[in-house]
C-alpha positions in Angstrom: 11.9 100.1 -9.6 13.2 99.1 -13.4 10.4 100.8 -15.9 9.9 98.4 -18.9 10.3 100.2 -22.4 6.2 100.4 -22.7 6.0 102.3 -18.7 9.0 104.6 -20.1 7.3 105.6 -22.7 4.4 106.0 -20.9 5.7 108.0 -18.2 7.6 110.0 -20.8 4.0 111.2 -22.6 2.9 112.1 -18.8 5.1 113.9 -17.7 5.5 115.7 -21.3 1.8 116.9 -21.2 1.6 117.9 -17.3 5.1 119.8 -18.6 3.0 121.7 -21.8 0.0 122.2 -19.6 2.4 124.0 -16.4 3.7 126.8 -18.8 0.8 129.7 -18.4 1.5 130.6 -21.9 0.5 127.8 -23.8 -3.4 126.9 -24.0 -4.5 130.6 -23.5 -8.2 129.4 -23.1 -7.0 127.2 -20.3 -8.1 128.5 -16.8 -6.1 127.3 -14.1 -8.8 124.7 -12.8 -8.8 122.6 -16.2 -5.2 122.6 -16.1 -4.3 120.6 -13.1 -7.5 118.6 -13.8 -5.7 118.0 -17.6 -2.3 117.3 -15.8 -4.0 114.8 -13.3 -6.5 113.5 -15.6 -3.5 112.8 -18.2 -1.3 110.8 -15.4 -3.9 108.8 -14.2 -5.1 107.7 -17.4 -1.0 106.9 -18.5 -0.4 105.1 -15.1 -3.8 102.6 -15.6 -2.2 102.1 -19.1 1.6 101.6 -18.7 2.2 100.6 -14.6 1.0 97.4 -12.5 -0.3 100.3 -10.1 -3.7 99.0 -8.8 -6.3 101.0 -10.5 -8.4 101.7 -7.4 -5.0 103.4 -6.3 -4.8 105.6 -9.1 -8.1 107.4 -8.9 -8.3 107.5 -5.1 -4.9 109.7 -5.9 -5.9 111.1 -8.7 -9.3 112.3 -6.8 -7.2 113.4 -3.8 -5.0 115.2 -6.0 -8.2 117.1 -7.7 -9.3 117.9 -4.1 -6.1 119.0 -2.2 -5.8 121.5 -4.9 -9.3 123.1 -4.7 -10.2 122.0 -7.8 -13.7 120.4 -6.3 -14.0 120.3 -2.7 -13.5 117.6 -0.4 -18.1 117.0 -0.6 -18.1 116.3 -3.7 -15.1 113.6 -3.6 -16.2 111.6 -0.7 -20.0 112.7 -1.4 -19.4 110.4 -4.7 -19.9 106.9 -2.0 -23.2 108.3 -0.9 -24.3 108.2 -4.5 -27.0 106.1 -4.7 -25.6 103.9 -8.0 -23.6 102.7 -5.4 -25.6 101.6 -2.6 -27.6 100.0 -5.2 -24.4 97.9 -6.5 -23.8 96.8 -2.5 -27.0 95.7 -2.2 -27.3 93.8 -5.5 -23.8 91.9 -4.4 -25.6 91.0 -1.1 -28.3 90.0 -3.2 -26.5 87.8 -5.3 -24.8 86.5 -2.5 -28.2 85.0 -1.3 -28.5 83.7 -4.5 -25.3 81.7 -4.5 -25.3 80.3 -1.0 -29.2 79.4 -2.4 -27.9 76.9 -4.8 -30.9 78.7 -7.0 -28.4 79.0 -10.1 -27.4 76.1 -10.5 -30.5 74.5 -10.8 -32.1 77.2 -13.1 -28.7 76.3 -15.4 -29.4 72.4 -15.1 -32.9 72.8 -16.2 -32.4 75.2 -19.4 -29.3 73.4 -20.3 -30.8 69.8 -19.6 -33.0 70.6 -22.4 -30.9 70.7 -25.1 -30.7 67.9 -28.0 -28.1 69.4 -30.2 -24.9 71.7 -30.0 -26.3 74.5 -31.4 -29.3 74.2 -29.2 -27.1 73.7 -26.1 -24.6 77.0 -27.5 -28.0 79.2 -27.3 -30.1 77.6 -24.5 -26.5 78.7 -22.2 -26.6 82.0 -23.7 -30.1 82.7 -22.4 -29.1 81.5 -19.4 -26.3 83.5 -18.9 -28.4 86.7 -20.1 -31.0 86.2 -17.3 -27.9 86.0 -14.5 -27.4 90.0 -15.3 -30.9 90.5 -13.5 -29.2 88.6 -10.6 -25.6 88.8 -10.0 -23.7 92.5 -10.6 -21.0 93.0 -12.4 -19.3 90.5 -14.9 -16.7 88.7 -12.7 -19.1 88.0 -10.0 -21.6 86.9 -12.7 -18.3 84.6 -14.2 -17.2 83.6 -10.3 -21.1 82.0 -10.0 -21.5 80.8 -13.7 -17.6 78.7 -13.5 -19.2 75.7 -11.2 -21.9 75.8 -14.1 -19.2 75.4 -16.8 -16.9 72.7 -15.0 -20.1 70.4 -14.7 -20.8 70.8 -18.4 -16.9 70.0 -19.1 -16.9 66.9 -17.0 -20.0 65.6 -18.9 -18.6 66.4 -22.2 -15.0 65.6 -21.5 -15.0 63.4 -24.6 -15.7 66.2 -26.9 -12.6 68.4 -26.1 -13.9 71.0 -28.9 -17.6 71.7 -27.5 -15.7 72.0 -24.2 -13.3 74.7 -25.6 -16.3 76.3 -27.1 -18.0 76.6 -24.3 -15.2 77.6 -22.3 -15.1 80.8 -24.4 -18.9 81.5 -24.4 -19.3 81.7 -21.1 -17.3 85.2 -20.5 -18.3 86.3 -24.2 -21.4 86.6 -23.1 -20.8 87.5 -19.5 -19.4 90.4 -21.3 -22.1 91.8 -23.9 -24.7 90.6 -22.0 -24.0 92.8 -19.0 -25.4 96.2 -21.3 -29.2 94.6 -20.3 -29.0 95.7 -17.0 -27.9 98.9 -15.1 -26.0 97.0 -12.4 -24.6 94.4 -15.0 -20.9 96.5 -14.8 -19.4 99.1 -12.7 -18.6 101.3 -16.2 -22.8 101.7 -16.3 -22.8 103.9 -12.8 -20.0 106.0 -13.8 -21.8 106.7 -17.4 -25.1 106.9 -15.4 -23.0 109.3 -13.1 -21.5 111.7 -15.6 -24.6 112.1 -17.7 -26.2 113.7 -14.6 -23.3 115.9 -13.4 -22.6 117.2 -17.2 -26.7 117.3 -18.2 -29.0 117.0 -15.3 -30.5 113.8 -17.0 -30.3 110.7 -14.7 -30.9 107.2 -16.7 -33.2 104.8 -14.3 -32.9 100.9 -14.0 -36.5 100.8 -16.0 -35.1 103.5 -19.0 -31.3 101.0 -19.3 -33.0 97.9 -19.2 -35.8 99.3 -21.9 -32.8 100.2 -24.1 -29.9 97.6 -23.1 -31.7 94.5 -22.7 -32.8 94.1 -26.6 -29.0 94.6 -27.4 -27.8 92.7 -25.2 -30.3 90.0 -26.2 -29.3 90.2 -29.4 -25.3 91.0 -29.3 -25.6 87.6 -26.9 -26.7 85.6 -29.5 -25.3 86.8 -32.4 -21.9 86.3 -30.2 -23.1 82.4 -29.6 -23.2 81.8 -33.5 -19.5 83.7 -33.8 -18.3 81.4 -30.9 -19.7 78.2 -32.3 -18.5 78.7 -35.6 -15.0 80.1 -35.1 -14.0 77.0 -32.7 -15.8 74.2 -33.6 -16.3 71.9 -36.9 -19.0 71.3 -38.9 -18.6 67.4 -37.9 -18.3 68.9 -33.8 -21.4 70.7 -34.7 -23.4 67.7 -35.9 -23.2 65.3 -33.1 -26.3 65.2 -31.0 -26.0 66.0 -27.5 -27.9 64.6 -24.5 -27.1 65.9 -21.1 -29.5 65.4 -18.1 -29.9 66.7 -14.5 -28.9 63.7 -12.9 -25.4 63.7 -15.2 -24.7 67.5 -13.8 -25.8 66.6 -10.6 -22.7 63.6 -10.1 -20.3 67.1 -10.4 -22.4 69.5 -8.5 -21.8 70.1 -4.5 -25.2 72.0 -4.9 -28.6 70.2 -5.2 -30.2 70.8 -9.1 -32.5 68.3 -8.8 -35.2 67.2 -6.8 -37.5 69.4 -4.8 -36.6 72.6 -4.2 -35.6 73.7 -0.9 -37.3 76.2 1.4 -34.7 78.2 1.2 -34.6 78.2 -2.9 -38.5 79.3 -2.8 -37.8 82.4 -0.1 -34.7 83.7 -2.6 -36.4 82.8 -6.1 -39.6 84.5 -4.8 -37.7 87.6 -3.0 -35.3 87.9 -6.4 -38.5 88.1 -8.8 -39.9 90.3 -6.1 -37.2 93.0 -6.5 -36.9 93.1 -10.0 -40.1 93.6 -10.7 -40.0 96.4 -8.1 -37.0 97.6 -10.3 -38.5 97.1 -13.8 -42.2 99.1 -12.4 -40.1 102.4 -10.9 -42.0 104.7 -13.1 -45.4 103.1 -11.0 -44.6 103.2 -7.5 -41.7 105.7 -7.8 -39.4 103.6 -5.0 -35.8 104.7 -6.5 -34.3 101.0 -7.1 -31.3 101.7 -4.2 -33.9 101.6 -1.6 -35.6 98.7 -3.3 -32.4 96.8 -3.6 -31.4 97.9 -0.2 -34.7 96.1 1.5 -34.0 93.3 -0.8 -30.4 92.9 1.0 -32.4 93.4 4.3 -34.4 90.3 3.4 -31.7 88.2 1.9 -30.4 88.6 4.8 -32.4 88.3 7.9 -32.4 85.4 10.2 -35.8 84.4 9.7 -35.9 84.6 6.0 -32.7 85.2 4.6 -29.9 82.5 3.0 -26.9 84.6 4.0 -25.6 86.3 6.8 -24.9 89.7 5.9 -21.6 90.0 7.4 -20.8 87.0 5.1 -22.6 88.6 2.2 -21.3 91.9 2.5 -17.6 90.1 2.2 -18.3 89.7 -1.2 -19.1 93.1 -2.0 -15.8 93.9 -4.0 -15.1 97.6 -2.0 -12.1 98.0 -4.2 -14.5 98.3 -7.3 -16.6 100.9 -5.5 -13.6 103.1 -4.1 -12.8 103.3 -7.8 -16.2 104.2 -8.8 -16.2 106.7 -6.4 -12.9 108.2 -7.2 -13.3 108.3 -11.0 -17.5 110.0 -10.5 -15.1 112.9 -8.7 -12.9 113.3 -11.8 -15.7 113.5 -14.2 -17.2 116.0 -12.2 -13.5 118.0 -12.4 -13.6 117.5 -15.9 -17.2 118.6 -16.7 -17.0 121.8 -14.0 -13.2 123.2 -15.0 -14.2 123.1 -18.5 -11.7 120.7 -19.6 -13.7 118.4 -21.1 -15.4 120.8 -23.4 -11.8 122.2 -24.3 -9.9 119.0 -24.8 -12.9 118.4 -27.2 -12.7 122.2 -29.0 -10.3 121.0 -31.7 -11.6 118.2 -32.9 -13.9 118.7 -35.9 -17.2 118.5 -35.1 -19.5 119.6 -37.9 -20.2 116.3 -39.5 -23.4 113.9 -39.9 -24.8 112.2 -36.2 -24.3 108.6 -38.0 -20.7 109.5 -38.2 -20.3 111.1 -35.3 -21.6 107.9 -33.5 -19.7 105.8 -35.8 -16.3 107.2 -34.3 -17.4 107.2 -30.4 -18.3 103.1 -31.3 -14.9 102.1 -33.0 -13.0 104.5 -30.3 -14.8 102.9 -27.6 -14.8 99.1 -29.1 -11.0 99.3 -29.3 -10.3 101.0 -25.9 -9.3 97.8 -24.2 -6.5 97.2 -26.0 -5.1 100.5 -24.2 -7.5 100.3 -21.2 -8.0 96.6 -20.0 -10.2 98.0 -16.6 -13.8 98.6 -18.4 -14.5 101.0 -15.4 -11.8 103.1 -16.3 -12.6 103.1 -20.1 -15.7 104.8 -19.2 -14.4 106.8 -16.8 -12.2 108.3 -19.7 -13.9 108.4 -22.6 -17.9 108.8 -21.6 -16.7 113.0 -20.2 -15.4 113.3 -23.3 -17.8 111.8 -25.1 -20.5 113.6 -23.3 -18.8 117.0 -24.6 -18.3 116.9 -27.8 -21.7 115.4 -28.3 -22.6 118.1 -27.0 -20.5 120.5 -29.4 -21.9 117.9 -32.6 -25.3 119.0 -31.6 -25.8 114.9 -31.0 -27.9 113.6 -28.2 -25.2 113.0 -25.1 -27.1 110.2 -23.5 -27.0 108.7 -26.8 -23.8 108.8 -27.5 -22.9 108.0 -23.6 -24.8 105.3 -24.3 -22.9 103.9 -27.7 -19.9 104.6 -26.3 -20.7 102.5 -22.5 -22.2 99.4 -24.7 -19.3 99.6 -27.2 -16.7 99.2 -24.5 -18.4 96.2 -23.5 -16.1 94.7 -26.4 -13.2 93.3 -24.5 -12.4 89.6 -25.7 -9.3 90.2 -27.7 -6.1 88.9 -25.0 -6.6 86.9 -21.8 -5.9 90.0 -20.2 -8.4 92.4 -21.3 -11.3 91.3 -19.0 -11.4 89.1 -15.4 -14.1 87.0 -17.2 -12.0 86.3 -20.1 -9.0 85.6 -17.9 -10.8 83.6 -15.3 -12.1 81.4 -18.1 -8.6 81.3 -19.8 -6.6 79.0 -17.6 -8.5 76.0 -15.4 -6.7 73.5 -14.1 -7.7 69.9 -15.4 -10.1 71.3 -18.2 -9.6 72.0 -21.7 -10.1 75.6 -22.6 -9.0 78.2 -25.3 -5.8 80.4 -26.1 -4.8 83.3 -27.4 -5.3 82.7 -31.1 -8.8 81.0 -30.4 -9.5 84.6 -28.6 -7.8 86.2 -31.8 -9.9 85.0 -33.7 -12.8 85.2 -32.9 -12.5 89.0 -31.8 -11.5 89.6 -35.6 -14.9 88.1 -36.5 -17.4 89.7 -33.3 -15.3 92.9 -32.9 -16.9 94.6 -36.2 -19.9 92.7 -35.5 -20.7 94.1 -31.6 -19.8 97.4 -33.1 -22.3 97.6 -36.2 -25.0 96.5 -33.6 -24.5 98.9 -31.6 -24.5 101.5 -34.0 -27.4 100.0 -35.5 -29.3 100.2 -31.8 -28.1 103.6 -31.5 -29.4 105.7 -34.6 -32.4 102.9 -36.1 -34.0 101.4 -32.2 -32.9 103.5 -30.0 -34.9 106.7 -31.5 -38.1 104.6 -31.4 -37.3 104.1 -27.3 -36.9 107.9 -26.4 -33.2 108.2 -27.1 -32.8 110.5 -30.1 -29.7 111.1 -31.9 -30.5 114.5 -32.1 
């Protein structure tokens, strides 16, 4: 295999570290343990940056590299798919399956969106929308996978306004992407940070606690994006022209029904969805943990007397490959927390200054990750250990912090490549859509926006919810 100049180089810092790292006198402090999880650490991380290598692939070698040397032991690695973040993401994607084969999204879209009487009222009345799919659909590119039929409707009943359709084209994974903070199961980067808080400091964040503290933000970072999008692509004479779109117009380039009365099979899965989350959002009542209320949700969905899936077809759309990787990279933050080389890697890095700026460096760090990282999983799975520590070491609040940095990371709209939402949305056959200076753009514009609301959520709102800087 011919390395490219960027995996050279990349290969070149690997194996330069792992090199440093091997001779026993440098890094006196090190003990052997933090070493080799330094030295695997360090090529994982350069392999998801500089090599096609799936990333699933890298962690499930980088995990069975951690174990095979004793560094944790083979429970706690394979332990990691028992966690029960993760049977609350399978059941979720088998509840979201119900809810696509339902045909109940479409028609919740049709009747926000039908509503509309200008553009700006259409840009925001989709963003809602979008924001309430979180509570339904896990992670963002099975949340973009459901909300693309949605889109190509829109795009076939405004095809004679090619800029609204750009526009919307790019609003759709914009705020697929910050919208996903409002909900613990909105991305697979949430588990691991949920994960690694409770290894590092015993302190295990709920679905009621994230959605009490995401949900706001990503109310707000949703909307604030809509404007961004609306006036970065469109004109003011785009902007002016009224717009009138009703059900039976979506309905011509729907398969799915979206109007008319609603099926038995839409009541069972609109009334078993609202049914689990408000299981989920009253935890601290009942004390059901939400895995096993998401798991009899799945049960439900799925049953042949009042189910709308079968769950052999349901759980084919449960993306395994996500979970292996979730798996894999909850074993290397425990490596890193137990061996202590979190805490060292963080020793020499000044740490005596203000908890505003302290903050302020985790949420430009963590805002401009993707242009190293593109996988938002593995952004976290980097940065929230080390995060974690040397909040620690700042005296700051780790779950804070953990938190600024997970919600920061969110950020990913700069290339077509740096999120599957952005790329899915990037190139449709037959429809109009954006490019890379549209995506340029705008990211020059929400980037240092995203990030001063997050900041902003961090040390003013955040405090006033039980997450103190200090």
């Amino acid at each position: 295999m011919t390395l490219n100049p960027r995996q050279a180089i990349t290969l070149c810092i690997a194996l330069s570290l792992c090199a440093l790292l091997v001779v026993p006198g440098n890094f006196p402090g090190l003990s052997g343990d933090a070493r080799l999880t330094l030295a695997v650490f360090a090529l994982a991380t350069c392999a998801w940056i500089g090599t096609p290598i799936d990333d699933t692939y890298i962690a499930l070698g980088a995990g069975l590299a951690l174990t095979a040397t004793g560094v944790i032991s083979s429970d706690t690695l394979f332990g990691t798919l028992g966690d029960e973040t993760v049977w609350l993401l399978i059941c979720a994607f088998v509840l979201a399956a119900a809810v696509a084969r339902s045909g109940l999204a479409g028609r919740a879209a049709a009747f926000l969106v039908s509503g509309a009487r200008s553009v700006r009222q259409l840009t925001h009345l989709t963003t809602a929308a979008l924001v309430v799919t979180a509570f339904a659909v896990p992670a963002t590119s099975g949340r973009a996978a459901l909300a693309l039929p949605v889109f190509l409707a829109l795009a076939k009943v405004l095809a004679d306004r090619k800029r609204l359709v750009v526009m919307l084209a790019l609003l759709f994974p914009t705020v697929i992407l910050l919208s996903a903070v409002a909900t613990l199961i909105g991305a697979g980067a949430h588990l691991i940070t949920v994960s690694v808080l409770w290894e590092a400091t015993g302190e295990r964040i709920g679905f009621t606690q994230w959605m009490l503290l995401g949900l706001p933000l990503a109310v707000a970072s949703s909307h604030l994006a809509a404007e961004a999008v609306l006036l970065t692509t469109t004109r003011r004479a785009d902007r002016k022209g009224p717009v009138h779109i009703t059900v039976e117009q979506l309905q011509e380039h729907s398969e799915q029904p979206v109007t008319g009365a609603w099926e038995p099979a839409e009541t069972r899965c609109a009334l078993l969805l609202a049914t689990v989350v408000a299981l989920w959002c009253s935890e601290p009542l009942h004390q059901v943990p939400p895995a096993v209320v998401a798991l009899i949700g799945a049960v439900v969905a799925s049953s042949p007397a009042l189910g709308t899936v079968r769950l052999k077809d349901a759980l084919k759309t449960v993306p395994w490959s996500l979970l292996l990787f979730m798996a894999a990279t909850m074993a290397m933050g425990v490596a890193l927390a137990e061996s202590g080389a979190a805490k060292w890697l963080v020793g020499g890095v000044p740490l005596d200054v203000p908890p505003w700026l302290f903050l302020t460096v985790v949420v430009a760090v963590s805002t401009a990750a993707h242009l190293i990282l593109q996988s938002r999983s593995a952004r976290s799975s980097v940065l929230v250990p080390l995060v974690v520590a040397a909040a620690v070491g700042a005296g700051v609040n780790p779950v804070a912090a953990a938190l600024a940095s997970t919600a920061a990371a969110g950020f990913c709209h700069t290339l077509p490549a740096s999120a599957k939402p952005v790329t899915l949305f990037a190139d449709i056959p037959g429809t109009p859509t954006y490019t890379p200076r549209d995506l340029l753009r705008l990211s020059a514009v929400l980037a240092p926006l995203t990030a001063a609301l997050v900041l902003l959520f961090a040390v003013a709102l955040w405090p006033l919810l039980g997450v103190p800087v200090r």
